[in-house]
C-alpha positions as CSV (number, residue, x, y, z in Angstrom):
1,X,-24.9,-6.2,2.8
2,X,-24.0,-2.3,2.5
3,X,-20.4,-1.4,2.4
4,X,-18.6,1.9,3.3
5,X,-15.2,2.2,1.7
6,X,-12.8,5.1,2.6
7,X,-10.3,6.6,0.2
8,X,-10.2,8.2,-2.9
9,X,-7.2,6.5,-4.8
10,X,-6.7,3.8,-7.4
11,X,-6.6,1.5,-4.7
12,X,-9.8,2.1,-3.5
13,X,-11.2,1.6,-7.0
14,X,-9.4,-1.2,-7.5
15,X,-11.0,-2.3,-4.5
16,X,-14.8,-0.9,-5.3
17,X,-14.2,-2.9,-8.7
18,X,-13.7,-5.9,-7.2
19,X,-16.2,-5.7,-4.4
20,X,-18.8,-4.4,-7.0
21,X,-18.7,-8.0,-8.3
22,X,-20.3,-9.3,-4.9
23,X,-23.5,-11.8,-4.9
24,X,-23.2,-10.5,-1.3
25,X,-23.5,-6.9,-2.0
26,X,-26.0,-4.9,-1.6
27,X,-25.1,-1.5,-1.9
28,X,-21.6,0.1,-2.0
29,X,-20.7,3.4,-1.0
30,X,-16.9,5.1,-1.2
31,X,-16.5,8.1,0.9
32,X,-14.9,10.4,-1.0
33,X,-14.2,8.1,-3.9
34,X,-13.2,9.6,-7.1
35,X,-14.4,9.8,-10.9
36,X,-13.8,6.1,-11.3
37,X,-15.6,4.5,-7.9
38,X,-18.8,6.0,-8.9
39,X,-18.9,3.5,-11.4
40,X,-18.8,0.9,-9.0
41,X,-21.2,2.6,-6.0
42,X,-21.9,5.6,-4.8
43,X,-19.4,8.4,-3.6
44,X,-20.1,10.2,-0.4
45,X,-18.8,13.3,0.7
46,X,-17.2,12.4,4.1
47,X,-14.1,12.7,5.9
48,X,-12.3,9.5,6.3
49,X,-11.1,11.1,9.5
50,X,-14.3,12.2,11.1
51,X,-15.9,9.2,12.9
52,X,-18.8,10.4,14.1
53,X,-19.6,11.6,10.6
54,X,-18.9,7.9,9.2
55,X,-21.0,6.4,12.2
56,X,-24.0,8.7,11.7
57,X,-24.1,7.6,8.0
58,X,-23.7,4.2,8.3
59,X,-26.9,4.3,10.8
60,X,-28.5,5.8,8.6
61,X,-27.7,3.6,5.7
62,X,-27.7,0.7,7.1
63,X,-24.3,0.1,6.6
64,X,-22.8,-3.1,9.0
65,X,-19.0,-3.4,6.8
66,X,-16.3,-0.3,6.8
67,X,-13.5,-1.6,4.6
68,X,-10.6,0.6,5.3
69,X,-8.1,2.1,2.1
70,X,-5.8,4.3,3.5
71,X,-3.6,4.3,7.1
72,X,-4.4,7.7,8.5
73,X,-7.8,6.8,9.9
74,X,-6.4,3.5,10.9
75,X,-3.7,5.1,12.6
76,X,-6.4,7.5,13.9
77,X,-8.1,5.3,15.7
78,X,-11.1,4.2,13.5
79,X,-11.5,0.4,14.5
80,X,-11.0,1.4,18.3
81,X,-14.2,4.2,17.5
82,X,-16.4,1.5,16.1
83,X,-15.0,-1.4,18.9
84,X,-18.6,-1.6,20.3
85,X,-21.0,-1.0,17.8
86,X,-22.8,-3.2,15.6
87,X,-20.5,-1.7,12.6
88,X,-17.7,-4.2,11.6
89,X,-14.2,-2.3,10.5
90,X,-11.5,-3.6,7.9
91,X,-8.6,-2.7,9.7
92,X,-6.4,-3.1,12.7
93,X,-7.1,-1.1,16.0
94,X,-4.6,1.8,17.3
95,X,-1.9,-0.8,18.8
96,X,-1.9,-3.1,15.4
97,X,-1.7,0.1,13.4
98,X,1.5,1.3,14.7
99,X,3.3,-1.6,12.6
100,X,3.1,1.1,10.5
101,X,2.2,4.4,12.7
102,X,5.9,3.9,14.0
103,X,8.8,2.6,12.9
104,X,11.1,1.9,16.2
105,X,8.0,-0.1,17.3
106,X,7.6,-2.1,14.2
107,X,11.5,-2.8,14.3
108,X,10.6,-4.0,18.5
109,X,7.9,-6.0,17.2
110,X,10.5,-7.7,14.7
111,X,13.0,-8.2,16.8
112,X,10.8,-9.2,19.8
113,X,9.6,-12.7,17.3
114,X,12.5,-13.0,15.6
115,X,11.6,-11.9,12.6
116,X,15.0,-11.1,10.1
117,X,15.1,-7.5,9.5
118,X,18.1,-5.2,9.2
119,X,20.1,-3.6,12.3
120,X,18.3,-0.7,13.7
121,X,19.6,1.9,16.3
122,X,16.3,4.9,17.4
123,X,17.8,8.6,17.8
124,X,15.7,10.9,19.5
125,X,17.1,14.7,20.3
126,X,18.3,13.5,23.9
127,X,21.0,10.8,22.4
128,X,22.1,12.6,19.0
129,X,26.2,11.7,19.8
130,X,24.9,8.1,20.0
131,X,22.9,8.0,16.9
132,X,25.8,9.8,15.3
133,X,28.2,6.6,16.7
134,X,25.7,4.4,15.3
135,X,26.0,6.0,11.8
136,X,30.1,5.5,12.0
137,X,29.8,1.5,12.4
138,X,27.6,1.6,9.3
139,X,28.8,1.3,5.4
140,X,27.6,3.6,3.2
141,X,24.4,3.7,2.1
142,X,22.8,5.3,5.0
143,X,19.2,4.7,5.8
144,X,17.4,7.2,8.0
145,X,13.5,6.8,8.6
146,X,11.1,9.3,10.4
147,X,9.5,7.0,13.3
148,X,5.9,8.3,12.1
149,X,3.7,8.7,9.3
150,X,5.1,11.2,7.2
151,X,3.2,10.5,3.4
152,X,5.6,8.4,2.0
153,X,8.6,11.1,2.4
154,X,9.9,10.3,5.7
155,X,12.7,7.3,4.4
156,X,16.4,8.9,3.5
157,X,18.6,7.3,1.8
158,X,22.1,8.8,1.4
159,X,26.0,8.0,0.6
160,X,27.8,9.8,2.4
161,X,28.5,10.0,6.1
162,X,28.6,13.5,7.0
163,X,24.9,14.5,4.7
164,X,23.7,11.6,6.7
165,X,24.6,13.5,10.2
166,X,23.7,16.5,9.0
167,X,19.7,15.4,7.4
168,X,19.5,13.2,10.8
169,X,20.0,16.8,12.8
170,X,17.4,18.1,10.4
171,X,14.9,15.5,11.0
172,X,15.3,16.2,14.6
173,X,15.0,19.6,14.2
174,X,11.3,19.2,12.1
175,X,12.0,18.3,8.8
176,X,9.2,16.2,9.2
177,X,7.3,17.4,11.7
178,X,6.3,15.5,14.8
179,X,6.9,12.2,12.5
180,X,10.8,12.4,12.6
181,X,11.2,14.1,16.3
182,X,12.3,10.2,16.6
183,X,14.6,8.8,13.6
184,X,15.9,5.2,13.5
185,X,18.8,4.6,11.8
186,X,18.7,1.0,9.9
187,X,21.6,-0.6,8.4
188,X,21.0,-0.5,4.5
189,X,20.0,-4.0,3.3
190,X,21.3,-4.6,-0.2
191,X,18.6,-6.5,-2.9
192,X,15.8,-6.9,-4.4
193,X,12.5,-5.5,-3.0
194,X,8.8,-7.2,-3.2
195,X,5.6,-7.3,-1.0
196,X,3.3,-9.6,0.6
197,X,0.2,-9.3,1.5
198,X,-1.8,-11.1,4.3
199,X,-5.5,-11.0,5.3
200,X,-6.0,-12.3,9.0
201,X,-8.9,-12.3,11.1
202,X,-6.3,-12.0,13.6
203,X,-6.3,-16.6,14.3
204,X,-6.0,-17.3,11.1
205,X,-5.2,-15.7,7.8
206,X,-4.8,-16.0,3.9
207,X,-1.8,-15.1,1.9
208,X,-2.4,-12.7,-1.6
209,X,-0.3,-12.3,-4.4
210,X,3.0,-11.2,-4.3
211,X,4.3,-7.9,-6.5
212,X,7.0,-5.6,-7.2
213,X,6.6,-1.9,-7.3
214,X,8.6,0.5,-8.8
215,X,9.1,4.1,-6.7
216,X,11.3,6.2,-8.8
217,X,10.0,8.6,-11.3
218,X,12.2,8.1,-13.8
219,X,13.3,5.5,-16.6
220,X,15.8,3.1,-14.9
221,X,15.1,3.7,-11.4
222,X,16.3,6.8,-11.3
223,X,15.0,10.6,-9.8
224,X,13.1,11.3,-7.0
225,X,10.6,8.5,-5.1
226,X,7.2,8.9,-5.5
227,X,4.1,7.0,-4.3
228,X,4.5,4.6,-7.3
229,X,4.7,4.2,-10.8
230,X,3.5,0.8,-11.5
231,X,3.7,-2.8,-10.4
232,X,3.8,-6.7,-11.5
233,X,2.2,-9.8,-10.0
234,X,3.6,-12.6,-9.7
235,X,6.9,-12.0,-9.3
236,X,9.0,-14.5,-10.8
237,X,12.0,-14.1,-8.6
238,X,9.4,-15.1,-5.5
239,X,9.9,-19.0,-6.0
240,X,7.7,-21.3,-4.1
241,X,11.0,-22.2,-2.1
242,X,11.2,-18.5,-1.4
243,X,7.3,-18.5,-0.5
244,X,7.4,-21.2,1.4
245,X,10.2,-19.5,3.5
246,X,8.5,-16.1,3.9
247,X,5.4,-17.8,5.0
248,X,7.6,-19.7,8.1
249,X,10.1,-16.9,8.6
250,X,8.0,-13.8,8.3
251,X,4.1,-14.2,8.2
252,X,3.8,-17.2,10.8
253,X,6.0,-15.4,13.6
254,X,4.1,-11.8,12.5
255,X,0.9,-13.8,13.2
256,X,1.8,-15.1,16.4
257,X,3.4,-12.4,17.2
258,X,1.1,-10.5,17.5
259,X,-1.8,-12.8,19.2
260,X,1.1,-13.3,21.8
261,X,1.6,-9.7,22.5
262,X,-2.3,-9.9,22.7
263,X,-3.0,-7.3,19.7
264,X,-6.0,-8.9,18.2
265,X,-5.2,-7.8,14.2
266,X,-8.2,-8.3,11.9
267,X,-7.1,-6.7,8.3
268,X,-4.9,-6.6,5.6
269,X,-0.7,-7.1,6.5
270,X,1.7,-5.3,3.8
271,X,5.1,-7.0,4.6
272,X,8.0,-4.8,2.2
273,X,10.5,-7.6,1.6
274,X,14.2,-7.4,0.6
275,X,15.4,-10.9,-1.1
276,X,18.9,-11.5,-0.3
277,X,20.5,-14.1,-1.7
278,X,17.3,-16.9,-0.9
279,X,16.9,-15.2,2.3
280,X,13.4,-12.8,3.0
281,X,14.2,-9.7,5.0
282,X,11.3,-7.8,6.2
283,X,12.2,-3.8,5.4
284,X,9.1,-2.5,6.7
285,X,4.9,-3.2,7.9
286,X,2.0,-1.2,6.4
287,X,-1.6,-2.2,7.9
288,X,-3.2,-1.5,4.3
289,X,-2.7,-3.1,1.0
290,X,-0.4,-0.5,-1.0
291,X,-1.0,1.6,-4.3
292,X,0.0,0.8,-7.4
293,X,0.6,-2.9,-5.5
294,X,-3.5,-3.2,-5.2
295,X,-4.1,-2.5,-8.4
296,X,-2.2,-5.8,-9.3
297,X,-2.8,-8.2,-6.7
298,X,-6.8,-7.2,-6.5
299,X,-7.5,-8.2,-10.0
300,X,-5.8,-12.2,-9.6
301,X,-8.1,-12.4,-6.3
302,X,-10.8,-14.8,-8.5
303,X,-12.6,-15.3,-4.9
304,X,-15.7,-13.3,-4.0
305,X,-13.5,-10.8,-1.8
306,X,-16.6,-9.4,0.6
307,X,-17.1,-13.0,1.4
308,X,-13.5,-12.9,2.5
309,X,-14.3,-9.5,4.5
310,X,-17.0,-11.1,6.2
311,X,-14.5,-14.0,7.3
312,X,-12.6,-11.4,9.0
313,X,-15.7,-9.6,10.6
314,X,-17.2,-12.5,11.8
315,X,-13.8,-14.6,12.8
316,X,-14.0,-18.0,10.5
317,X,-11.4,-16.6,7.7
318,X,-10.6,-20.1,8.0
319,X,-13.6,-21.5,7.0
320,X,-13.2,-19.4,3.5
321,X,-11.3,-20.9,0.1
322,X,-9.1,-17.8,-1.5
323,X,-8.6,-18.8,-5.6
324,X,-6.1,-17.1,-7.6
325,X,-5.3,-16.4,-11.2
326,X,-2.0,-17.3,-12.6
327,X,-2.1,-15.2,-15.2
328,X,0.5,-12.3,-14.6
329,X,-0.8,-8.8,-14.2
330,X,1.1,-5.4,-14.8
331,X,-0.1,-1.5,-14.2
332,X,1.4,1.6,-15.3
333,X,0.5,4.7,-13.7
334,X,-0.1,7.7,-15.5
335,X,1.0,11.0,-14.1
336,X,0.7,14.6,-14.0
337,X,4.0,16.6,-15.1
338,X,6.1,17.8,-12.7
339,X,5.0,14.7,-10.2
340,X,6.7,14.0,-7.6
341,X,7.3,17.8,-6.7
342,X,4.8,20.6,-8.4
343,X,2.0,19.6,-10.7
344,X,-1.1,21.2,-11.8
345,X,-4.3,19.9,-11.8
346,X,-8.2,20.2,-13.6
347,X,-6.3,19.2,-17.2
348,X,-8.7,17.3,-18.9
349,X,-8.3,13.1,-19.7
350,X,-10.0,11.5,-23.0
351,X,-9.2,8.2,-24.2
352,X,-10.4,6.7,-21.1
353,X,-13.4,4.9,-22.4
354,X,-13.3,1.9,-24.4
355,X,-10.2,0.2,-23.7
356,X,-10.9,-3.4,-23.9
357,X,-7.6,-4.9,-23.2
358,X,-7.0,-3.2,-19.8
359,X,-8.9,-2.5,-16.2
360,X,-8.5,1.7,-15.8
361,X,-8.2,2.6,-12.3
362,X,-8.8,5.9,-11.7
363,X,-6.6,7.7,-8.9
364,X,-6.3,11.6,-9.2
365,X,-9.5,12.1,-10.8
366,X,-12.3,14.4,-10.1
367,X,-16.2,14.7,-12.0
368,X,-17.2,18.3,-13.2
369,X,-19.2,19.1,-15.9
370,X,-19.6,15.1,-16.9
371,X,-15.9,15.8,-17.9
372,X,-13.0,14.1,-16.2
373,X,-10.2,15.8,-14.5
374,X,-7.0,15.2,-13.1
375,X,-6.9,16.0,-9.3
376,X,-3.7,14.2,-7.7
377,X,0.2,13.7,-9.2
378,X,-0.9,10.0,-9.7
379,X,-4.1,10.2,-12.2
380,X,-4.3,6.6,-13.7
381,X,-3.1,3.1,-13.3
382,X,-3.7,0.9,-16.2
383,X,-3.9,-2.9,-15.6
384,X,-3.9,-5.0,-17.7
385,X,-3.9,-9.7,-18.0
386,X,-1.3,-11.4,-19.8
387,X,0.0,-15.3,-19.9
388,X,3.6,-13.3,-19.7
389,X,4.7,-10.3,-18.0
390,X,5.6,-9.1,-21.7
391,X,2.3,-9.8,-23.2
392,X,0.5,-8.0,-20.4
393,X,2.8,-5.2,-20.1
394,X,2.1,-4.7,-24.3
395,X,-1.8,-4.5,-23.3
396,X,-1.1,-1.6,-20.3
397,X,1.5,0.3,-22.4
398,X,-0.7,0.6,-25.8
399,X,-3.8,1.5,-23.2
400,X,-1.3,4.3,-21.7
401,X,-0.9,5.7,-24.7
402,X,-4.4,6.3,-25.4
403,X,-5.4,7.9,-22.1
404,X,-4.3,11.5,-22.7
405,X,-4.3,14.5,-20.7
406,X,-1.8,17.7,-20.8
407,X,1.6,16.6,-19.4
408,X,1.0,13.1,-18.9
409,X,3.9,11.0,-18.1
410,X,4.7,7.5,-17.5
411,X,7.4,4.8,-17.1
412,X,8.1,2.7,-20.3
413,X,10.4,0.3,-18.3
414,X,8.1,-1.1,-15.9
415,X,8.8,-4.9,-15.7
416,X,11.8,-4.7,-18.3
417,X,13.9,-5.9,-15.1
418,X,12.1,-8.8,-14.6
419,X,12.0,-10.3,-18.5
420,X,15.4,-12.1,-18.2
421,X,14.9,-13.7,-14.6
């Protein structure tokens, strides 16, 4: 079979590694891909939001599978485009993609299937006094989120009561464009954070590995949030007791859910998690897998992953066996300097071949001149296999310090958390 996958990230070649690996592939293409898909298949220069474009070159490749990276296109509209063609899409249509295209109905959705999520209250311009009122019942930390997409910047988080009124105006007023002319206010859910990730045919579905990610740029948790700077899988906080209670609490009544409210979901489900006490609270949807997060949960997928794909396409997800490694897995992203605000890019990286001990996943990079450049604020994410979390993390942090490029940064404390539990 030929396969188009869109993005350009280090979850996309996570994703072009894996599917690479295929008896049932025949060809793979990655539209735009970067320096590390070509590796895998064969980068196309296409827009991931220009359908026409996409359907033009699948006919003419002979290309029946779309597997879909990023949300934008999903968002967009890109399974609805392809509904009644012969070409399959990875993804959820329009209504399923606004688990993650807006927040307020995400939280509906939640609270519709009783599915344990914090206290939410939606301000638009026209009930500002409310929203403020709403903010005054809540204890400090306050938690403001832009209803749309708004690349990953669109969550506040703040201590004090009057900045929270004040960014709340602001985000009504355009801080975020169109995303946060709606805001919803969420009470602040205090834990520890993890992901799970589901692949459903939209009947049935398959649960991956957990992970944690970690979003702060600096040592410690600290500074500004960023897209991520690394992630571990399994998590060893995520019991099976625990498991075993997200499955009934969360991914069964998300299921349902939605076949009851008659979206018909075929794709991957992101579920951000906070752990409270035993308890699973579901802090937010995304209708793709996540990055660092697939460049952990990917690798322990020991199943042939288009076969799973075709499952989806073709409705018998059921019918498919999913094996896992229980080895743990860590990555460490590598970034440009000044990342998560100004950075420059076209610096050159060495030290990327040969590295035996760890999978490097490009996601900033460009080709020129048969050298490799950075082109993004998140250029790398090294994975590497380990019977520990230690052991693995010793593999991905002596590979990081072999992949060089001017201003390079990473986190030395990813996993350190997570050694004692």
């Amino acid at each position: 079979m030929n396969v188009l996958l869109l993005g350009s990230g280090g979850r996309e070649h996570a994703l072009a590694w894996k599917l690479s690996q295929s008896t049932k592939l025949s060809k793979l293409f990655i539209a735009p891909g970067n320096a590390g898909t070509s590796k895998h298949g064969e980068n196309v220069n296409l827009s991931i939001n220009n359908f026409t474009e996409i359907q033009q070159f699948c006919e003419s490749n002979n290309t029946k599978l779309i597997i879909v990276g990023p949300e934008d296109p999903l968002v967009n509209g890109v399974a609805d485009f392809f509904e009644n063609t012969n070409i399959k899409v990875i993804g959820p249509k329009k209504d399923g993609a606004l688990l993650e295209g807006s927040k307020e109905f995400s939280k509906k959705f939640m609270q519709k299937h009783n599915i344990p999520t914090a206290g939410y209250f939606s301000v638009s311009k026209n009930n500002l006094d409310e929203g403020i009122a709403f903010l005054k019942t809540l204890k400090a930390p306050y938690v403001l989120k832009a209803d749309g997409l708004a690349a990953g910047k669109g969550v506040l988080i703040l201590d004090d009561l009057n900045d929270a009124i004040l960014e709340l105006s602001e985000m009504l007023n355009g801080k975020f464009g169109e995303a946060s002319s709606l805001v919803v206010i969420e009470e602040f859910l205090d834990g520890i954070e993890l992901s799970t990730f589901v692949l459903t045919d939209g009947i049935s579905y398959k649960i991956l590995p957990e992970a944690k990610d970690y979003k702060r740029i600096g040592e410690g948790d600290t500074g500004l949030n960023t897209g991520g700077m690394g992630a571990i899988s399994p998590v060893p906080f995520a019991t099976e007791e625990f498991k075993k209670k997200v499955e009934e609490k969360v991914v069964i009544p998300t299921i349902e859910g939605l076949k009851k409210d008659k979206i018909n979901y075929k794709g991957f489900i992101f579920i951000g998690l906070m752990k409270i006490g035993d308890e699973p609270y579901v802090i937010e949807y995304n209708v793709r897998m996540g990055d660092p997060e697939t460049e952990v949960v990917i690798p322990r997928i020991k199943s042939d992953i288009l076969d799973l794909f075709i499952g989806v396409a073709e409705n018998n997800l059921s019918e498919k066996t999913i094996e896992l490694s229980e080895d743990y897995a860590t990555t460490v992203m590598l970034v440009s300097g000044g990342y998560p605000e100004d950075y420059q890019k076209n610096k050159h990286i060495t030290g990327i071949e040969d590295n035996p001990n760890s999978l490097v996943f490009h996601a900033g990079t460009k080709l020129e001149n048969k050298k490799i450049l950075t082109n993004g604020g998140r250029v790398i994410s090294v994975t590497s296999f380990g019977n520990s979390i230690e052991s693995a993390l010793e593999k991905s942090f002596a590979t990081a310090k072999k992949i060089n490029f001017e201003g390079k940064y990473f986190r030395t404390d990813i996993g350190k958390d997570l050694l004692n539990l």
